[in-house]
NULUM-134638 format. One line per 10 residues: number of its first residue (from 0); their letters; for each residue z, y, x of C-alpha. Coordinates in steps of 0.2 Angstrom, whole numbers, plus 5000, padded with zeros to 4 digits. Example, Ala and Ser with C-alpha at 12.3 -4.5 7.8 and 13.67 -1.06 7.14 Angstrom:
residues 2
0 = as = 5039,4978,5062 ~ 5036,4995,5068
This chain:
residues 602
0 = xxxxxxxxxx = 5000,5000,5000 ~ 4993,5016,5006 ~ 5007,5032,5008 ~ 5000,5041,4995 ~ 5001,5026,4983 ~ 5019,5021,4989 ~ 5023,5042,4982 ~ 5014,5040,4967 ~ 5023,5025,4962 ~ 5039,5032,4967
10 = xxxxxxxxxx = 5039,5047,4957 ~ 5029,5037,4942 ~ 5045,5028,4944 ~ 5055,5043,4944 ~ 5046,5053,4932 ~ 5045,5038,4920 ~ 5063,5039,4916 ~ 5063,5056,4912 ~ 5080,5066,4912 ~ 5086,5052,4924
20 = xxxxxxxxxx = 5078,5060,4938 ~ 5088,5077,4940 ~ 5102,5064,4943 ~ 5097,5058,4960 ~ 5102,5067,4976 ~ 5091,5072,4987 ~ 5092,5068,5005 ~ 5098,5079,5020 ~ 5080,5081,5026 ~ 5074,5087,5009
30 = xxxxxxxxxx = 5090,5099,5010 ~ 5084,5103,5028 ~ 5066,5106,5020 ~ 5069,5120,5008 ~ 5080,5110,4993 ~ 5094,5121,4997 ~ 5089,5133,4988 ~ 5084,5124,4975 ~ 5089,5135,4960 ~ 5108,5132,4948
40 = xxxxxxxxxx = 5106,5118,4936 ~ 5106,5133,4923 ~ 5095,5145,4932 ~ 5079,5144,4929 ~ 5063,5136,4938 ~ 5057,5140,4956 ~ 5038,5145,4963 ~ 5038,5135,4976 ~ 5023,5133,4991 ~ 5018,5115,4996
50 = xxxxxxxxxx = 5006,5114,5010 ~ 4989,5101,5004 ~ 4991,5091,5022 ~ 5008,5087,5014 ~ 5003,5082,4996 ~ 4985,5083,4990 ~ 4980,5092,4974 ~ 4976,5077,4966 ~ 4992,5070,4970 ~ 5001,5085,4964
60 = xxxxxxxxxx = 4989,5083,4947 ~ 4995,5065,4947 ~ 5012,5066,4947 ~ 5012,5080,4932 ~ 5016,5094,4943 ~ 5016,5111,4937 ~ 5001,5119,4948 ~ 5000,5137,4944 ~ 4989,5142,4960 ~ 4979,5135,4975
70 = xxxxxxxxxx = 4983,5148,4987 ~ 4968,5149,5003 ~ 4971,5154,5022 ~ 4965,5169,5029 ~ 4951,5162,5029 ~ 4946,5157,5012 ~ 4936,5162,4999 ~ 4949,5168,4984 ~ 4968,5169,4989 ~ 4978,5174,5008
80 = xxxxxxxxxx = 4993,5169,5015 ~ 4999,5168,5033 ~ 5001,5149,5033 ~ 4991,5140,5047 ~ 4973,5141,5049 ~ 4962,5128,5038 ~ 4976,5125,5027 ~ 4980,5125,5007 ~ 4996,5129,4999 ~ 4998,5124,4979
90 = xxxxxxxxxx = 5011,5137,4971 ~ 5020,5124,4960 ~ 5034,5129,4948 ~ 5047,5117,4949 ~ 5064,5111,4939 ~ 5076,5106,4947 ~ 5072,5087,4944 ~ 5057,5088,4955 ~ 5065,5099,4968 ~ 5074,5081,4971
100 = xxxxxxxxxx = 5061,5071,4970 ~ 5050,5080,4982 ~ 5065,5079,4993 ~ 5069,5064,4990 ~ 5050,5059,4997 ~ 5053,5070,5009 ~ 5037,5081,5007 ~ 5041,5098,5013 ~ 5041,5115,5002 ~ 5045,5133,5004
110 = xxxxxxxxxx = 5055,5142,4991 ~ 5045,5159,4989 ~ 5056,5162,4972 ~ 5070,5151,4967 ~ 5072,5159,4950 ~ 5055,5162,4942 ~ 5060,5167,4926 ~ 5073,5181,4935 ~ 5060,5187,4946 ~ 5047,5190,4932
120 = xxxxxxxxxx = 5063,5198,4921 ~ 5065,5211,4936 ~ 5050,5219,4935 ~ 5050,5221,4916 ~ 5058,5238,4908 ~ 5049,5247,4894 ~ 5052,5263,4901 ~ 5040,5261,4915 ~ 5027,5255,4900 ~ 5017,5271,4902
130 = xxxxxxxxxx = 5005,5280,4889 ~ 4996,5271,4877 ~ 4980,5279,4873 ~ 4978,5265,4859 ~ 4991,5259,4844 ~ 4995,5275,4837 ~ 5008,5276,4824 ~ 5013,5257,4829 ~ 5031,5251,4831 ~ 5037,5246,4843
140 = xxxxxxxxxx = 5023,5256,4850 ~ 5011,5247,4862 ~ 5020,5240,4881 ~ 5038,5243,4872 ~ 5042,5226,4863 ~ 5058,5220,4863 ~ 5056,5206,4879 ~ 5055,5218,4892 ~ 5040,5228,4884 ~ 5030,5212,4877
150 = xxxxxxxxxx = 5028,5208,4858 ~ 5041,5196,4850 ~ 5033,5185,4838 ~ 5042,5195,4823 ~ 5037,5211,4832 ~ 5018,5203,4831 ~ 5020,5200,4812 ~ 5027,5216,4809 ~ 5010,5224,4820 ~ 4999,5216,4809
160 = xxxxxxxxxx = 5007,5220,4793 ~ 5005,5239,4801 ~ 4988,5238,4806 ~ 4985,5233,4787 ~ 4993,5246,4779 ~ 4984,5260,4790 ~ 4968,5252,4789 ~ 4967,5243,4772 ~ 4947,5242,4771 ~ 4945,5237,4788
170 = xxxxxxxxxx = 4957,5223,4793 ~ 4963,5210,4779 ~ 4980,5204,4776 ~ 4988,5193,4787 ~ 4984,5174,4783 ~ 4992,5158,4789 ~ 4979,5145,4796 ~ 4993,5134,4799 ~ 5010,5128,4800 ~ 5019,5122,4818
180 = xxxxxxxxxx = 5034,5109,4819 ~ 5044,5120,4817 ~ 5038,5128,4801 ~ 5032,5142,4807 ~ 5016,5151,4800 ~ 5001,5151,4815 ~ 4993,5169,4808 ~ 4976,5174,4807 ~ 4968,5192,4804 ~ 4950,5198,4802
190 = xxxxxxxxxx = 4942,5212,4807 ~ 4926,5218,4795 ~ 4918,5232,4788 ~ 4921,5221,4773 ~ 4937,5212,4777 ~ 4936,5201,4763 ~ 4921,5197,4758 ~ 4912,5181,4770 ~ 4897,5192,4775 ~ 4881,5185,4784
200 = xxxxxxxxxx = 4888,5193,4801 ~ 4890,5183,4816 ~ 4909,5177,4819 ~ 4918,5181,4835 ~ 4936,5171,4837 ~ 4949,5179,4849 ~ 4966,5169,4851 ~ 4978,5170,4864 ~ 4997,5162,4867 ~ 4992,5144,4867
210 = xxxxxxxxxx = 5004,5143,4882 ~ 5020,5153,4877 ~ 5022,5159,4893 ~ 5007,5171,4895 ~ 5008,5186,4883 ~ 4999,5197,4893 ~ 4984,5189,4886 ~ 4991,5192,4867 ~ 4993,5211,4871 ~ 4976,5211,4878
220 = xxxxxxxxxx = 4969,5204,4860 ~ 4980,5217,4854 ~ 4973,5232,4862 ~ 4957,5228,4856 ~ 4962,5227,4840 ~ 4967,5243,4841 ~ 4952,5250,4848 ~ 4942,5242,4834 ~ 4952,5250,4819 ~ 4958,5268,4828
230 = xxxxxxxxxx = 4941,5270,4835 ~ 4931,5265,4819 ~ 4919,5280,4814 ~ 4921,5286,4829 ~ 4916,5278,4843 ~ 4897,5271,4841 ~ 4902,5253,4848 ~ 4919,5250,4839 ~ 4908,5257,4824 ~ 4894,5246,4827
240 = xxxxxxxxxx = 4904,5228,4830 ~ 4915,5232,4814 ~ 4900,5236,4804 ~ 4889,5219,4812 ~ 4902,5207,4816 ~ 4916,5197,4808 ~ 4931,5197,4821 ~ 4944,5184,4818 ~ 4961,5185,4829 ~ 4973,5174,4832
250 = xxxxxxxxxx = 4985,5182,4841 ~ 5000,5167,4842 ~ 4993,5151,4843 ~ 5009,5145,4849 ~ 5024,5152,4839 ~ 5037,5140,4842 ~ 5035,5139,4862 ~ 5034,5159,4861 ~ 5051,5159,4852 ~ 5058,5146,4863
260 = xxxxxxxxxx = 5057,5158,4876 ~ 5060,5172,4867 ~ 5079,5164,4862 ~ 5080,5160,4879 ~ 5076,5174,4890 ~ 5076,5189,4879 ~ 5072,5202,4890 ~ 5056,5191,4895 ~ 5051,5178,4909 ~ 5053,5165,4900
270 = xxxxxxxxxx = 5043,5150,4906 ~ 5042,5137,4891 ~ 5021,5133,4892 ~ 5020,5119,4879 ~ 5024,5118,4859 ~ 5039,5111,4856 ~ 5037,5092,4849 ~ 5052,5082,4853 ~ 5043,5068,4862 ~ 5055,5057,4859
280 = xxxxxxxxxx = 5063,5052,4877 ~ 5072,5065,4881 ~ 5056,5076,4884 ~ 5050,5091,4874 ~ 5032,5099,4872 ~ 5014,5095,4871 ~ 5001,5107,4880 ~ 4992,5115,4866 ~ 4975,5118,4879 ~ 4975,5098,4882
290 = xxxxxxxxxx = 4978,5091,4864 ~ 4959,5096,4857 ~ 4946,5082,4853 ~ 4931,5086,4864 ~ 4935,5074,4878 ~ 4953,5073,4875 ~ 4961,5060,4890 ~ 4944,5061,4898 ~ 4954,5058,4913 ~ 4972,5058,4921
300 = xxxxxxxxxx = 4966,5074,4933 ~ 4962,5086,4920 ~ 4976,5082,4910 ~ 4994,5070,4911 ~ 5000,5056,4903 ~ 5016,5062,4908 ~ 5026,5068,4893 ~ 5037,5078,4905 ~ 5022,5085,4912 ~ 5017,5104,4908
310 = xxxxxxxxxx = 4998,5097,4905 ~ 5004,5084,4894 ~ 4991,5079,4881 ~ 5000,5069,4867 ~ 4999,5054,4859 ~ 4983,5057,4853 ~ 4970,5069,4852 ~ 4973,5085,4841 ~ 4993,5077,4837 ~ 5000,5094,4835
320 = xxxxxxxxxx = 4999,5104,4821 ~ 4994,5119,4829 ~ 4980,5109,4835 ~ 4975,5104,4819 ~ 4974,5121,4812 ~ 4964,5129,4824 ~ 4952,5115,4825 ~ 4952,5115,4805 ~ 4949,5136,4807 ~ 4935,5131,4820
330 = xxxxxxxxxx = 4927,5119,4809 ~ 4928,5132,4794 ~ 4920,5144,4801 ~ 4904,5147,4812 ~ 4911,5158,4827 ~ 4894,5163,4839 ~ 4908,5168,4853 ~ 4925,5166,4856 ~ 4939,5167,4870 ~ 4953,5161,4871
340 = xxxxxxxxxx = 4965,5170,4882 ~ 4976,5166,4897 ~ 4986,5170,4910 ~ 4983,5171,4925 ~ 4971,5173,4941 ~ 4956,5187,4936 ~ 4945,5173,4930 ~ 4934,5172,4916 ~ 4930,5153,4914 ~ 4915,5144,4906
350 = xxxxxxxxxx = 4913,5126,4899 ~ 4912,5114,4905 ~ 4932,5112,4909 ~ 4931,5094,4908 ~ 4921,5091,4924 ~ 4911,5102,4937 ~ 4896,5104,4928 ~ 4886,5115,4918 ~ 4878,5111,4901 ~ 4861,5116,4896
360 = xxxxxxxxxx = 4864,5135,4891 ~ 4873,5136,4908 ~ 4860,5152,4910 ~ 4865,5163,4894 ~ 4884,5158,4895 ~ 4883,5166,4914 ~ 4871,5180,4910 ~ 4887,5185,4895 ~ 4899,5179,4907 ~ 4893,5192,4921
370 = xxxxxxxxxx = 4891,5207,4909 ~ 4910,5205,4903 ~ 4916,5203,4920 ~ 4904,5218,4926 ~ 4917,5230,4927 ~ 4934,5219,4930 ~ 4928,5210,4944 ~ 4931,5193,4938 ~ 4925,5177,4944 ~ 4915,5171,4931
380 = xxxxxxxxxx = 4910,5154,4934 ~ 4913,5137,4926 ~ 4930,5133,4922 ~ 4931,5115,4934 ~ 4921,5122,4948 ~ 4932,5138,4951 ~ 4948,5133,4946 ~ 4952,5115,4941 ~ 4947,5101,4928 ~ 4956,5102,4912
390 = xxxxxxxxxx = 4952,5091,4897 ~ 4954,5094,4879 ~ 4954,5112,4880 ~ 4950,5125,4865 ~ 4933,5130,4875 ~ 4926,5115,4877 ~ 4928,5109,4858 ~ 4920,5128,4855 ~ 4906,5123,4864 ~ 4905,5104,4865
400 = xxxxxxxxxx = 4908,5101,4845 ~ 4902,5118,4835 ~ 4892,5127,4850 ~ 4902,5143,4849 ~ 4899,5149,4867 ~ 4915,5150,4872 ~ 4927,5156,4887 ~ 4947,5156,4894 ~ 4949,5173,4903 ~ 4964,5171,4914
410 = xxxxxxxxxx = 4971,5189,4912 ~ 4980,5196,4929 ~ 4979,5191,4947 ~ 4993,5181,4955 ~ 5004,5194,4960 ~ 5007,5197,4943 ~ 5008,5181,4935 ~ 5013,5174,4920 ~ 5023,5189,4915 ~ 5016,5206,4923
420 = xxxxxxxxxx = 5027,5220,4925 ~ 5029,5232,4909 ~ 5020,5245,4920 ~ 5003,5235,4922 ~ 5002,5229,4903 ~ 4992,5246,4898 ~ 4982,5244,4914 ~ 4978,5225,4910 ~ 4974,5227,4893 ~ 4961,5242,4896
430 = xxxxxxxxxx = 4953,5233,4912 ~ 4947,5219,4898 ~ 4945,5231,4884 ~ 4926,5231,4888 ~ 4923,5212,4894 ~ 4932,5209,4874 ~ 4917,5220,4870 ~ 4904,5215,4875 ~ 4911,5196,4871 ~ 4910,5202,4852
440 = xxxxxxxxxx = 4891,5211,4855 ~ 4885,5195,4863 ~ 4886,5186,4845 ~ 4873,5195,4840 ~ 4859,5206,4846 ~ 4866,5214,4862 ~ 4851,5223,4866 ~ 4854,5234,4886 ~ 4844,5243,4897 ~ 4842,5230,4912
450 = xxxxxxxxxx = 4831,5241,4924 ~ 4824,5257,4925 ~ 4810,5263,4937 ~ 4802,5279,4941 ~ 4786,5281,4946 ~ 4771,5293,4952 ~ 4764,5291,4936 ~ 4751,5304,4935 ~ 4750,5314,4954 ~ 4745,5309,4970
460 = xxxxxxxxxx = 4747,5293,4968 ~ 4759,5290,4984 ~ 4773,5281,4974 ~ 4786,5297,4977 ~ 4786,5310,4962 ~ 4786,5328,4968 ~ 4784,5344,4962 ~ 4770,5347,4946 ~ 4767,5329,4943 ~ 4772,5317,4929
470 = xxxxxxxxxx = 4785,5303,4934 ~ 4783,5290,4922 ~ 4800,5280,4917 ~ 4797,5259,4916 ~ 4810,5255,4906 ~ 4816,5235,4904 ~ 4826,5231,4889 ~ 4835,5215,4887 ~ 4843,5206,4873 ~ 4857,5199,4880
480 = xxxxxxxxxx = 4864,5191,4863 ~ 4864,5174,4853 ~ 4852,5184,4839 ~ 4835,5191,4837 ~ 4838,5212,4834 ~ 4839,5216,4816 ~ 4829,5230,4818 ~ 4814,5237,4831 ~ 4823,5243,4846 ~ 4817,5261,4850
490 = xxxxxxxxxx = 4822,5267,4867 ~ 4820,5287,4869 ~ 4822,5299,4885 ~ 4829,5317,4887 ~ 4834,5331,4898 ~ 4842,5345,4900 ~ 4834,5348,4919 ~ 4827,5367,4924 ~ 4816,5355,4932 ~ 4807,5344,4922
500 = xxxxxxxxxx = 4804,5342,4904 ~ 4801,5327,4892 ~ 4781,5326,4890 ~ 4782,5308,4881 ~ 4798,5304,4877 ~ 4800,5287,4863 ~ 4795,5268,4862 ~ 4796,5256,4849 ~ 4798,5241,4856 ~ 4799,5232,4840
510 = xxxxxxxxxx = 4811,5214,4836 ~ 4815,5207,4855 ~ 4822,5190,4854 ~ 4837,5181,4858 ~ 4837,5183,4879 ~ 4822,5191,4880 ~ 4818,5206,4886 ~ 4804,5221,4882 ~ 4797,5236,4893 ~ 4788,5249,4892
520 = xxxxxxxxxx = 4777,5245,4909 ~ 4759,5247,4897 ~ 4766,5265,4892 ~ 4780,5272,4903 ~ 4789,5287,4895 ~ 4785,5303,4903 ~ 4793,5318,4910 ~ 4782,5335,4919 ~ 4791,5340,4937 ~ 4789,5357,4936
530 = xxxxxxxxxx = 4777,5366,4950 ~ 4786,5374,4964 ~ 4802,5361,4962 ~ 4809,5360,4981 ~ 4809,5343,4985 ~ 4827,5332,4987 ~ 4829,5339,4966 ~ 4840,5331,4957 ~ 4834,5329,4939 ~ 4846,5319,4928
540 = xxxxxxxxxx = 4840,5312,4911 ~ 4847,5303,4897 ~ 4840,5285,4892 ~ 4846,5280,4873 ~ 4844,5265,4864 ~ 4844,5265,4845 ~ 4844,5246,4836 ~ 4855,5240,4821 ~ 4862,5256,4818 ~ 4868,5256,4834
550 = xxxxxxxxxx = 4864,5271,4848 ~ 4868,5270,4866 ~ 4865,5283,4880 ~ 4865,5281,4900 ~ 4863,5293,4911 ~ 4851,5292,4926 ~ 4843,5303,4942 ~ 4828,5304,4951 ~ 4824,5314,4966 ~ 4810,5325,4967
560 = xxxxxxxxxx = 4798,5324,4985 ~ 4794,5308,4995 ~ 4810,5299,5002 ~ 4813,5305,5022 ~ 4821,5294,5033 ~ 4834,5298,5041 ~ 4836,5286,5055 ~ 4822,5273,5060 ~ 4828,5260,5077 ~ 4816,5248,5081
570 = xxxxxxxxxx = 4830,5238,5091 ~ 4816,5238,5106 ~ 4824,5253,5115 ~ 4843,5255,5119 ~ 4846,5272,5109 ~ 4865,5272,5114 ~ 4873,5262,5098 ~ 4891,5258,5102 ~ 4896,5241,5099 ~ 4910,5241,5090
580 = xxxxxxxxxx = 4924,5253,5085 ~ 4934,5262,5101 ~ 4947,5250,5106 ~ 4938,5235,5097 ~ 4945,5221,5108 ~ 4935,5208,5098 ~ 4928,5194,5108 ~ 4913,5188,5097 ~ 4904,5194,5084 ~ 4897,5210,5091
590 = xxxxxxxxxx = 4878,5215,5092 ~ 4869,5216,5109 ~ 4854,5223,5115 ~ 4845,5206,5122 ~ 4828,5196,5126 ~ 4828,5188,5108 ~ 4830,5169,5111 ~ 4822,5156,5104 ~ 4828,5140,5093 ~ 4817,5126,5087
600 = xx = 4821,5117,5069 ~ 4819,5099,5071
């Protein structure tokens, strides 16, 4: 029996018997190692670092280890840390049970918090929650709840109830899709220009708090709830996606785990992940995000057996009742898009979750992925690939069973974790505000300007627009959006330039299809450079685009006069370039001036 399996069996063994295992005593190695400060019995659990040349990921996976993070070198591609060079460390959060058993096998950990929960609880005071430019008129008002500035689940009730008392003909009354083992009601709300009638719109789904210990990404559904209603008749997009969309929330998919930690840890931290099914040996808790029925128990990586593991999947595939429910609501309706939020890493993950591969709209799902994450910087990328496999998830039964194109953002990077400081939940919320967007637009027609260029369209002919000719604008619109544009596109140009004025100003590009695109390459739009414009001119103009009722505008520039360079080194003459910065010390990576040499490619 190989090391690794002799481990395995040992903890199986261990984790088998459940409770038993806290009882053990870890050894004076494992003391030596880091167990020492292993957090009180009552304390809650620690982040701990274990290095992957002492335990692989798969092992950690195996044994229903809580992985929250897969922390890189220097030298990797994601995540730093000063550990040694070539080496991975997995951020675990452990209880004290298998703070003994790691001892007890003697692989080595540091402790970077041994308290979690009271780490998280120290960064949280809603005094420090900042403005909120959105939630007007709502208490507690947004970044102030009652767990250290996060929403109790009373206080989300109480918000929705508000929202539909201030906007009665734009959100309906808040409806239970379900009922948890604890009897509590799993509520839903739409979001319509006619809230209660079942319009011919395309359906967007946004849920959050499957895992009861990330509401960050319930405050983010939250802001954009906001946005929708406040905005409503004033803003052209939140105007436009009430008007052509049906937007369903489901702000607390998990009420009983939210409670949980809610009784436990008042002022917030708390870091109950699961529901809260007694299990019946001792244990407690199913994962909500592995209990769906697309490929539920795929296999024993992406999710655990274990029912004391944090990625336990249940007995059987949707067990829990606020599985049923949501996949009952899924089945109901016909969502075009849908995310279901997370916490945490800056992530926005696409199916497949199962396994490391892409299905067969692989290309639109990115091309919507990109644009939401356009202004974030999220990785967006399938789900497997850049994080880890995960099985019987909300996404993949989106996409696998109704073919709801579907993503798990993970809201916050891992310095701020499962519970980010009250002073980053404004900042949070707003830097998804527009990735929630354009989720919602992409259920539809999403139609965008994807390239603009300016030619010498009537002139001399040498490619550069100067002074008294016409510069002609190619324009390239694309419909980035799961349905054909209700209505002709028509793009249009202005300016308010000294310099130039419009000559031929609007196209009709007519119905552009689901991911397609249109231009205007037969007939550019025109403007007239004015005679005598010195050249290096800026002229700034306006591109709008009017479909569905909808109008966008986007500034843009050109410069008048041919482009001059302003250096020009063939590399065949030693001009005097300094190699590196003064006091660079570095040993390689610096240019030379050389006799080029030659390789051959066998």
């Amino acid at each position: 029996m190989s090391p690794l399996s002799r481990v395995l069996t040992s903890v199986n063994a261990c984790l088998l018997a459940g409770a038993q295992c806290a009882q053990g005593a870890a050894t004076q190695d494992a003391v030596e190692d880091g167990a020492a400060l292993a957090p009180a019995p009552n304390a809650g659990p620690a982040l701990i670092l274990v290095d992957t040349g002492d335990l692989t990921r798969a092992a950690a996976d195996a044994l229903g280890l809580d992985v929250i993070e897969v922390r890189h070198n220097a030298h990797g591609e994601r995540h730093e840390h000063d550990r040694a060079a070539g080496g991975e460390l997995l951020a675990i959060v452990a209880h004290t049970a298998e703070l003994v058993t790691l001892g007890e096998l003697g692989v080595p950990y540091e402790v970077e918090h041994p308290d979690l929960t009271a780490f998280y609880r120290s960064r949280l005071d809603p005094g420090q929650a900042g403005f909120a430019a959105l939630g007007a008129g709502i208490t507690p008002p947004f970044a102030q709840g009652g767990m250290g500035g996060y929403y109790t689940f009373a206080e989300v009730e109480s918000i929705l109830d508000q929202l539909r008392t201030a906007h009665p003909t734009l959100i309906t009354v808040k409806q239970s899709i379900g009922t948890t083992i604890e009897g509590r009601p799993i509520w839903a709300v739409k979001i319509s220009d006619n809230p209660e009638l079942d319009e011919s719109e395309p359906e967007v789904r946004i849920d959050s708090l499957h895992h009861a210990r990330e509401p960050a990404g319930m405050h983010s559904a939250l802001w954009f709830m906001f946005f929708l209603l406040e905005q409503y008749g004033t803003d052209p997009l939140a105007t436009y996606l009430v008007n052509e969309r049906e937007l369903w929330f489901v702000p607390v998919v998990n009420p009983d785990g939210y409670v949980y930690n809610e009784v436990n840890d008042p002022a917030g931290g708390g870091l109950w992940r699961k529901n809260r099914r007694d299990n019946g040996d001792g244990t407690f808790g199913v994962d909500l995000n592995r209990n769906y029925p697309f490929n539920w128990g795929f296999d024993d990586v992406g999710s655990s057996t274990f029912t004391s593991g944090e990625t336990y999947r249940g007995p059987s595939a949707a067990s829990e009742p606020e599985t049923q429910a949501m996949t009952a609501f899924m089945a109901a309706r016909d969502f075009s898009t849908a995310l279901s939020i997370h916490c945490f890493g800056d992530l926005w993950l696409a199916a497949w979750a199962y396994e490391c591969a892409a299905p067969a709209e692989d290309a639109q799902i990115t091309e919507v992925g990109l644009l939401a994450t356009e202004l974030n910087g999220y990785d967006a990328d399938t789900g497997s690939c850049i994080l880890y496999p995960a099985n019987g998830t909300t996404s993949d039964t989106d996409f696998g069973v109704h073919g709801t194109f579907s993503w798990t953002p993970e809201i916050g990077g891992p310095t701020q974790g499962f519970w980010p400081a009250t002073a980053d939940i404004i900042p949070l919320a707003e830097a998804n505000l527009v990735a929630l967007q354009r989720t919602a637009w992409a259920a539809g027609a999403y139609s965008r300007v994807a390239d603009v260029v300016v030619i010498d369209a009537v002139g001399d002919g040498d490619g550069d627009v100067e002074a008294g000719e016409t510069a002609g604008v190619v324009l390239t619109l694309r419909n980035s959006g799961r349905a054909t544009t209700g209505t002709s596109v028509v793009v249009s140009i202005a300016t308010a330039s000294p310099h130039a004025g419009v000559l031929d100003g609007v196209r009709d590009l007519g119905l552009i299809p689901s991911f397609d695109e249109a231009d205007t390459s037969a007939a550019p739009l025109t403007l007239a450079v004015a005679p005598g414009t010195p050249a290096g001119t800026r002229v700034d103009y306006t591109i709008t685009v009017d479909y569905e009722g909808l109008s966008t505008t986007a500034a843009q520039v050109f410069i008048v006069g041919e482009a001059a360079p302003l250096l020009v080194d063939g590399g065949d003459v030693d001009v005097g370039w300094t190699a590196g910065a003064p006091g660079d010390d570095a040993s390689t990576g610096l240019w030379e001036l050389a006799v080029p040499v030659g390789t051959t490619l066998t």
